[in-house]
C-alpha positions as CSV (number, residue, x, y, z in Angstrom):
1,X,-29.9,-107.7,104.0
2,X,-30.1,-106.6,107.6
3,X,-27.3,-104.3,108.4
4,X,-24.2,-102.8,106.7
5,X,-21.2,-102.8,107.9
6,X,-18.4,-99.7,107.1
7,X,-14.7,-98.9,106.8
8,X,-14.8,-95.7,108.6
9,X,-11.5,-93.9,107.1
10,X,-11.2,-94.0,103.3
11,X,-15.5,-95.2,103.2
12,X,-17.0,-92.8,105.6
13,X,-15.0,-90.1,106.0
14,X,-11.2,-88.7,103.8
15,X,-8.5,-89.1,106.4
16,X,-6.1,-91.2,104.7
17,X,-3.7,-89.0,103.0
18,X,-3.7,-87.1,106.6
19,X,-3.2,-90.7,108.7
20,X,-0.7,-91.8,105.8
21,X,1.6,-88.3,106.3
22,X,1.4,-88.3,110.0
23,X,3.3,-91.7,109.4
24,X,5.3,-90.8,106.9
25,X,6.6,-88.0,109.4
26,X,6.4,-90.2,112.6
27,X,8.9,-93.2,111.0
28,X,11.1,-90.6,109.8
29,X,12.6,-90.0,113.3
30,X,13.4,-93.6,113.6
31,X,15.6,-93.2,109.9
32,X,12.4,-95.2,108.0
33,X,11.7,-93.8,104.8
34,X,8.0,-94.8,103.1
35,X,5.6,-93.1,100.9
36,X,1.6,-92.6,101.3
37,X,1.2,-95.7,99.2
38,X,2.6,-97.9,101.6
39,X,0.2,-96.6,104.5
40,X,-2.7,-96.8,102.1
41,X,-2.2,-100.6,101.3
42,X,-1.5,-101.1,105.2
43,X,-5.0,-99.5,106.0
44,X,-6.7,-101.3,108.8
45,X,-4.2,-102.4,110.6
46,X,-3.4,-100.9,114.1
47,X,-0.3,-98.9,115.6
48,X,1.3,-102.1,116.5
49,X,0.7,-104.2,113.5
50,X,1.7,-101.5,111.1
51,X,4.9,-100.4,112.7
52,X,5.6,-104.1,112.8
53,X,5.0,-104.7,109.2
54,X,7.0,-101.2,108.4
55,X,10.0,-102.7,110.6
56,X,10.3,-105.9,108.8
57,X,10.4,-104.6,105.7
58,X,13.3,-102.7,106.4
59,X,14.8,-105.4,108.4
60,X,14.5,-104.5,111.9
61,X,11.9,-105.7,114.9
62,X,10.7,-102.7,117.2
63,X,11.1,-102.6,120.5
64,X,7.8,-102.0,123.0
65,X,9.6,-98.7,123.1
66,X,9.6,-97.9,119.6
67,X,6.0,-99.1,119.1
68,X,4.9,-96.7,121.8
69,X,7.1,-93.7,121.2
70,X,6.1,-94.0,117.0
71,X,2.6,-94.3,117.8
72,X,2.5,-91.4,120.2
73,X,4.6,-89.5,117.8
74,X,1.8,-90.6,114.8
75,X,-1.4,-89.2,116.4
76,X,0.7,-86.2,117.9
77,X,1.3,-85.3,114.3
78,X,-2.1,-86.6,112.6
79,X,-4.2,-84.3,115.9
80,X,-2.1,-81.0,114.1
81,X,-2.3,-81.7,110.5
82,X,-5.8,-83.4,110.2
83,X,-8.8,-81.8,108.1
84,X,-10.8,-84.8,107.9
85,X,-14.3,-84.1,106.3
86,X,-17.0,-86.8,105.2
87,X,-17.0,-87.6,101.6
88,X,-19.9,-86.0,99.8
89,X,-23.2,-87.9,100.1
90,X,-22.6,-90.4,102.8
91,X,-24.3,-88.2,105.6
92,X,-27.2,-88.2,103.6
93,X,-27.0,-92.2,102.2
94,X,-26.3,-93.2,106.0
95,X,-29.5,-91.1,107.6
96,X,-31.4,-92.8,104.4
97,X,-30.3,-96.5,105.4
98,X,-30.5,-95.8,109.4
99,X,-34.3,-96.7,109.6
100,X,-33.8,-99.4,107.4
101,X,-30.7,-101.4,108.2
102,X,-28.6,-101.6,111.5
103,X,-25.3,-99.9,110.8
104,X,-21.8,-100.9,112.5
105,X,-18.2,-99.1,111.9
106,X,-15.2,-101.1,111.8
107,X,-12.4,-99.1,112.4
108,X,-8.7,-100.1,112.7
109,X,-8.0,-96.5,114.0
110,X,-7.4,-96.3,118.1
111,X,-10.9,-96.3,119.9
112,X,-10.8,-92.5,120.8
113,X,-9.9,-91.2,117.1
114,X,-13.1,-93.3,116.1
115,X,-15.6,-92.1,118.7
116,X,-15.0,-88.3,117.7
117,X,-14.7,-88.5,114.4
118,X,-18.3,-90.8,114.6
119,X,-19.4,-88.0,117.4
120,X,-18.2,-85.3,115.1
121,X,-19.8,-86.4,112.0
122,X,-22.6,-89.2,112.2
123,X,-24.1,-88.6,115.8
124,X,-27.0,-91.4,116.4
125,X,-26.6,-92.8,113.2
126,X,-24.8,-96.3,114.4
127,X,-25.7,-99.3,116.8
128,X,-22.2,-101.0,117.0
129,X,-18.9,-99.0,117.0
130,X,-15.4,-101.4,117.0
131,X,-12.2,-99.7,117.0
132,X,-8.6,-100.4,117.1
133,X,-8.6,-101.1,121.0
134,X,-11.9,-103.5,120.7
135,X,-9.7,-106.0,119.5
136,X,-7.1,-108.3,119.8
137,X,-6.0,-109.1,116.2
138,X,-7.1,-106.4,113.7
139,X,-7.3,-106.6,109.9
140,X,-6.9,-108.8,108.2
141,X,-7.9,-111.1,110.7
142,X,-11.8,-112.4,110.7
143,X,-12.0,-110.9,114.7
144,X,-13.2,-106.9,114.1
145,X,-15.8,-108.1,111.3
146,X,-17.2,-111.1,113.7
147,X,-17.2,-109.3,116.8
148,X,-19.2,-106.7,115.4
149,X,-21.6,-109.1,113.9
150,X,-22.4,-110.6,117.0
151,X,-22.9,-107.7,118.9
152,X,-25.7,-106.6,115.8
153,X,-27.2,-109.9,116.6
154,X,-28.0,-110.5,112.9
155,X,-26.5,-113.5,111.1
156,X,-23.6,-113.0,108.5
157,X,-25.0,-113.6,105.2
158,X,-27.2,-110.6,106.4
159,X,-24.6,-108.3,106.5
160,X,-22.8,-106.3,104.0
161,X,-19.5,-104.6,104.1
162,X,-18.1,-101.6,102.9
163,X,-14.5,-101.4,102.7
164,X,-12.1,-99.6,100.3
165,X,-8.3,-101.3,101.6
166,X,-6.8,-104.8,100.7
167,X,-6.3,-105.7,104.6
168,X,-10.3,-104.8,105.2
169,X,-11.6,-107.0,102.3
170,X,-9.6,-109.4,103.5
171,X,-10.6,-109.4,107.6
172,X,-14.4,-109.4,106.2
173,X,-13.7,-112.5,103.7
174,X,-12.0,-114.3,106.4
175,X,-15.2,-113.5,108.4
176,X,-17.5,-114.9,105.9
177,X,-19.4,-111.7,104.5
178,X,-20.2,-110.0,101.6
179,X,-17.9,-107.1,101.2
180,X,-18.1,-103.9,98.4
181,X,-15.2,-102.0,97.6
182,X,-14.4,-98.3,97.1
183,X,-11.5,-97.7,95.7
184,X,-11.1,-94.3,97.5
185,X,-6.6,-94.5,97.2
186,X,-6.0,-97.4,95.6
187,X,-6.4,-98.6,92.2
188,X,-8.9,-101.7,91.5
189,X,-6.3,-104.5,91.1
190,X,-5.3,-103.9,94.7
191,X,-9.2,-104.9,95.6
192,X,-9.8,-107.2,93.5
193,X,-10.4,-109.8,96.2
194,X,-13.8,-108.1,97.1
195,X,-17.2,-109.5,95.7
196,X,-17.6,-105.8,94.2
197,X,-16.1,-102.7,93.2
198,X,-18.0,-99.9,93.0
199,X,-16.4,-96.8,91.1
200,X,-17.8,-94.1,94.0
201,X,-20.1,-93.3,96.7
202,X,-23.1,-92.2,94.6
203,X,-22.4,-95.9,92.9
204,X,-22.4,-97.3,96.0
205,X,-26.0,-95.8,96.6
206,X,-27.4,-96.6,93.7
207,X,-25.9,-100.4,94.2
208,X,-27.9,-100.7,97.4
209,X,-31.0,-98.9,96.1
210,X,-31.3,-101.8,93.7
211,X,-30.8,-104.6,96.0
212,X,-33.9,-103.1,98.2
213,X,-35.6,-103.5,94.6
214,X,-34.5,-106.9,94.3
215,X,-35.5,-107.9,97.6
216,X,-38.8,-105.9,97.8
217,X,-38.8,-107.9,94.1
218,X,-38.6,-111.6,96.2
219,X,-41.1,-110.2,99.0
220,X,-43.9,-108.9,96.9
């Protein structure tokens, strides 16, 4: 293992239930009623995809219009209601793996949300950063997982991922890697399509601890 590859919201830091009521609020002016869950399962996606998904389901397409108005509408309300804080231990397990690993976010979240919350919270720590706006396709599509393995420059089956939505399991399957789940909203069955589940963040330490064992284990 060379690098390891992370979710950023729901894996590094709690912003969920705050992105998941800014667009519960956000589709409410356009007479679309949904609940957290439905944002949770949706996680990864970006502004377009997701009001597209939302739309269908209620038997609609949006307009360019709508998708711009809602999504301006979203981060207005998310920028006023957000108290997004790390989850405990991962400042501490990411400055731990940084001289050992390289270390990529993969973010469905627009490009500027990304930065500061990565500015805000884990200065230095990462090599690659890809956001919402890096891409053309986002989860699940393979696209955010491979570009950001090429631009580590280490091969796939030398990457891990950490994820913790169906959509993001899914975009780093497609891609061909190795992918850990934390299932920080959702219950298990809805990740079941990861090669792991790991019940929390000091798990996921401990997990990764003993695969340096095991591979110190093949070295020595």
């Amino acid at each position: 293992m060379k690098a390891i590859i992370f979710d950023m919201d729901g894996v590094l830091v709690d912003s969920m239930p705050d992105h998941a009521e800014a667009w519960k609020q956000a589709l409410a002016t356009a007479g679309i009623t949904i609940t957290r869950n439905d944002i949770y399962e949706l996680e990864g996606s970006n502004n377009r995809q997701l009001i597209e998904i939302i739309f269908r389901r209620f038997g609609h397409n949006p307009t360019e219009e709508d998708v711009r108005e809602l999504s301006g509408k979203k981060t207005e309300i998310f920028n006023r209601i957000e108290h997004v804080k790390p989850f405990d231990g991962i400042k501490e397990l990411l400055k731990s793996l940084a001289p050992k690993y390289k270390l990529a976010v993969v973010s469905g979240s627009n490009n500027k949300t990304v930065h500061y919350i990565i500015d805000s919270f884990f200065p230095n720590i990462f090599q690659v950063i890809i956001g919402g706006d890096d891409v053309k396709q986002s989860k699940p599509s393979p696209e955010p997982y491979l570009k950001a393995v090429e631009k580590l420059g280490v091969p796939g089956k030398q990457c891990l991922v950490i994820e913790n939505a169906p959509l993001g399991i899914r975009s780093a399957k497609n891609a061909g890697l190795r992918c850990i789940a934390i299932p920080t909203y959702l219950e298990k069955e809805k990740l079941k399509e990861a090669d792991l589940i790991v019940e929390s963040h000091r798990e996921l330490e401990r997990y990764i601890r003993e695969e340096e064992g095991r591979e110190d284990g093949n070295n020595g």
